[in-house]
Kinemage of the C-alpha trace (Angstrom):
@kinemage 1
@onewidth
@group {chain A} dominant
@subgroup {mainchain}
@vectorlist {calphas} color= white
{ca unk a 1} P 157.342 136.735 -11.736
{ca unk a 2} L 160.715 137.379 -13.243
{ca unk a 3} L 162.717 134.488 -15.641
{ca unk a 4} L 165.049 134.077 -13.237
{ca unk a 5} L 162.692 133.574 -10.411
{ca unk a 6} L 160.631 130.910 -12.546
{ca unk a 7} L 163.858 128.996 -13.086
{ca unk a 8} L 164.435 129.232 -9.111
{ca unk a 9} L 161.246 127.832 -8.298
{ca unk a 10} L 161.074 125.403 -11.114
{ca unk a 11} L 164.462 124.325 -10.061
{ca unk a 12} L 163.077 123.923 -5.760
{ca unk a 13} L 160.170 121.783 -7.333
{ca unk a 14} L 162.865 119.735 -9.399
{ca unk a 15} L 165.163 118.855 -6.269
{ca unk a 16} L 161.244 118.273 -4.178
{ca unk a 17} L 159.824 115.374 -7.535
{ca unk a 18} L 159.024 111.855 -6.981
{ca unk a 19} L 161.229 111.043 -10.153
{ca unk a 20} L 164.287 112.882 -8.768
{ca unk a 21} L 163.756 111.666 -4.807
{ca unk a 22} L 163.796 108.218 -6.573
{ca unk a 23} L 166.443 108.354 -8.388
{ca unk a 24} L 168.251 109.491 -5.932
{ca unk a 25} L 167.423 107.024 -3.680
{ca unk a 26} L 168.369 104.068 -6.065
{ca unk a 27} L 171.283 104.657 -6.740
{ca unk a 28} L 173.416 102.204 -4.529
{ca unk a 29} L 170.591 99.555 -6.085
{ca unk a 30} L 170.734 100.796 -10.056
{ca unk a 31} L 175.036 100.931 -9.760
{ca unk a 32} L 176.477 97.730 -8.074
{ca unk a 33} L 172.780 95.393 -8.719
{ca unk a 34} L 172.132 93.840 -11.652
{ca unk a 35} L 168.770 94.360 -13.247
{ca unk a 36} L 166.243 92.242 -15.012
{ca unk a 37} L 168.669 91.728 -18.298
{ca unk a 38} L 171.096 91.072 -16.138
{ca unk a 39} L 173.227 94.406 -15.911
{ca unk a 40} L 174.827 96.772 -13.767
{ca unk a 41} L 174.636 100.292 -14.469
{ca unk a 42} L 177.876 102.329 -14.338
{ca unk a 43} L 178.405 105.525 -12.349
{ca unk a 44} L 178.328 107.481 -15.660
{ca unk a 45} L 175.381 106.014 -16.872
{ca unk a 46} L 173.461 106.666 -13.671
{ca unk a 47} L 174.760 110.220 -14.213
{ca unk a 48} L 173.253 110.594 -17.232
{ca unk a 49} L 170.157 109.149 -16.438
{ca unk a 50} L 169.301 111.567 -13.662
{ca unk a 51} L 171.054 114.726 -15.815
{ca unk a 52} L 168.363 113.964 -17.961
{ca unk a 53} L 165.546 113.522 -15.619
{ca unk a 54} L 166.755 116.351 -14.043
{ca unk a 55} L 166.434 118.580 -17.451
{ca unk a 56} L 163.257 117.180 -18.619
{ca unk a 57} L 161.952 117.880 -14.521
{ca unk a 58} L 163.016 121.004 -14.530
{ca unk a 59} L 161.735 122.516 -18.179
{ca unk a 60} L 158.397 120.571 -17.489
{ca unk a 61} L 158.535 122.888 -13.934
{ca unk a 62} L 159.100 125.782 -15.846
{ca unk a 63} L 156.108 125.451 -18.301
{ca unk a 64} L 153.799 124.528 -15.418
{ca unk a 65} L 154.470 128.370 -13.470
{ca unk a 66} L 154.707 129.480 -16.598
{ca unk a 67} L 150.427 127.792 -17.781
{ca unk a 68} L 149.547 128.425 -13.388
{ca unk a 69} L 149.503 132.112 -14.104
{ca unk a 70} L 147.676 132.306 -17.302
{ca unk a 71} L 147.020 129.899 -20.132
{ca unk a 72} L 149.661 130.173 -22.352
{ca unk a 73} L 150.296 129.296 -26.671
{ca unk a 74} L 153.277 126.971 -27.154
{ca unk a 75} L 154.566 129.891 -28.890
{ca unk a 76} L 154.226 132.059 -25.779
{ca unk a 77} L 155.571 129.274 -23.635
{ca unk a 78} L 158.676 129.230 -26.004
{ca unk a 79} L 159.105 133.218 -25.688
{ca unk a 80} L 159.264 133.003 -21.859
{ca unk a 81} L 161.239 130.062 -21.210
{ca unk a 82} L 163.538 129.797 -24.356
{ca unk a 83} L 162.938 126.207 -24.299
{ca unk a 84} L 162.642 124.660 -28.208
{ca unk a 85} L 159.102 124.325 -29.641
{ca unk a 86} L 159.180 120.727 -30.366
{ca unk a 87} L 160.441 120.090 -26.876
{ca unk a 88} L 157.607 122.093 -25.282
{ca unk a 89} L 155.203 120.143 -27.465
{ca unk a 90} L 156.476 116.527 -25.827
{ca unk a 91} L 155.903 118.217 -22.459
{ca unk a 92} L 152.679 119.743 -23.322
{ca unk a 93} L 151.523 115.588 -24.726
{ca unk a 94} L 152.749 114.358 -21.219
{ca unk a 95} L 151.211 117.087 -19.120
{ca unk a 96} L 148.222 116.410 -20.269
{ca unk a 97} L 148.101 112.732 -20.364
{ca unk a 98} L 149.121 113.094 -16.289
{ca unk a 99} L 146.796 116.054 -16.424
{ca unk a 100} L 148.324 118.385 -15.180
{ca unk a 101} L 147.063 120.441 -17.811
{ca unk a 102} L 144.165 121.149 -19.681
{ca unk a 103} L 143.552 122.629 -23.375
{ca unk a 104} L 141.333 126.393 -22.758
{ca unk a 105} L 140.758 127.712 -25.604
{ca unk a 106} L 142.839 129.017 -28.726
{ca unk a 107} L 144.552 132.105 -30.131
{ca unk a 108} L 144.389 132.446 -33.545
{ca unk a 109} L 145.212 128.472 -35.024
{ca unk a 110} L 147.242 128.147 -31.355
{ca unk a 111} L 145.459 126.248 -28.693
{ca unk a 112} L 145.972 127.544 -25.293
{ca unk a 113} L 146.933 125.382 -22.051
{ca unk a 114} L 146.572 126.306 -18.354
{ca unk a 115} L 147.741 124.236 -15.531
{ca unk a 116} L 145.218 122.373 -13.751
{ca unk a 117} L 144.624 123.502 -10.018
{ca unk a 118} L 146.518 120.784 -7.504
{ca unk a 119} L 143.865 118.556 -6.141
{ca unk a 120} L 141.718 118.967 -9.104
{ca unk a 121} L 142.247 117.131 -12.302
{ca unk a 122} L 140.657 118.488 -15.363
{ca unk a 123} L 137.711 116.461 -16.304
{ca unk a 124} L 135.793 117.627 -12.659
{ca unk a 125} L 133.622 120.555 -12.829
{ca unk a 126} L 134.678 123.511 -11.476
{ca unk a 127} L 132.125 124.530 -8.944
């Protein structure tokens, strides 16, 4: 699969996330309702909010192709996806606590990750 078509599919399974769909969706609510403190979030805010979300959807999209083809080293994952190194370590911490990956192995001092299978999480056995 080429860069370009990673970012295309990373960027169909951005616009198809729960987080994004939500967002979305709240907006009338998160914009003219006040929330638990007490206040309203402005159009710009909101803006931001999802820009963000959208960003951090979208790179954690393009790391999963990236670990569903073959188990990759952060430093690999960096080299494909020119996404920072720290950054791709705060993905890989949340991937795996949502596992939706799982720690295979290591290269070397660099520990490897490969996404787990849909419908499987990674403490099952593999049958």
């Amino acid at each position: 699969m080429t860069p370009r078509d990673v970012k295309i599919r990373a960027a169909l399974r951005t616009l198809e996330s729960e987080r994004i769909r939500w967002l979305l969706g709240k907006k009338a609510a998160l914009t003219t309702g006040e929330n638990v403190f007490g206040e309203t979030i402005t159009d710009a805010r909101y803006s931001f909010i999802l820009q963000k979300a959208a960003v951090v959807e979208l790179e954690r999209n393009m790391l999963l192709l990236q670990m569903e083809e073959q188990s990759k080293t952060v430093h690999e994952l960096h080299d494909a996806t020119g996404i920072p190194k720290p950054e791709i370590v705060q993905h890989i911490i949340a991937l795996k606590r949502w596992r939706m990956i799982e720690h295979v192995g290591a290269t070397g001092q660099s520990p490897r990750y490969k996404a787990v299978p849909i419908g499987r999480s990674s403490d099952e056995e593999v049958s």
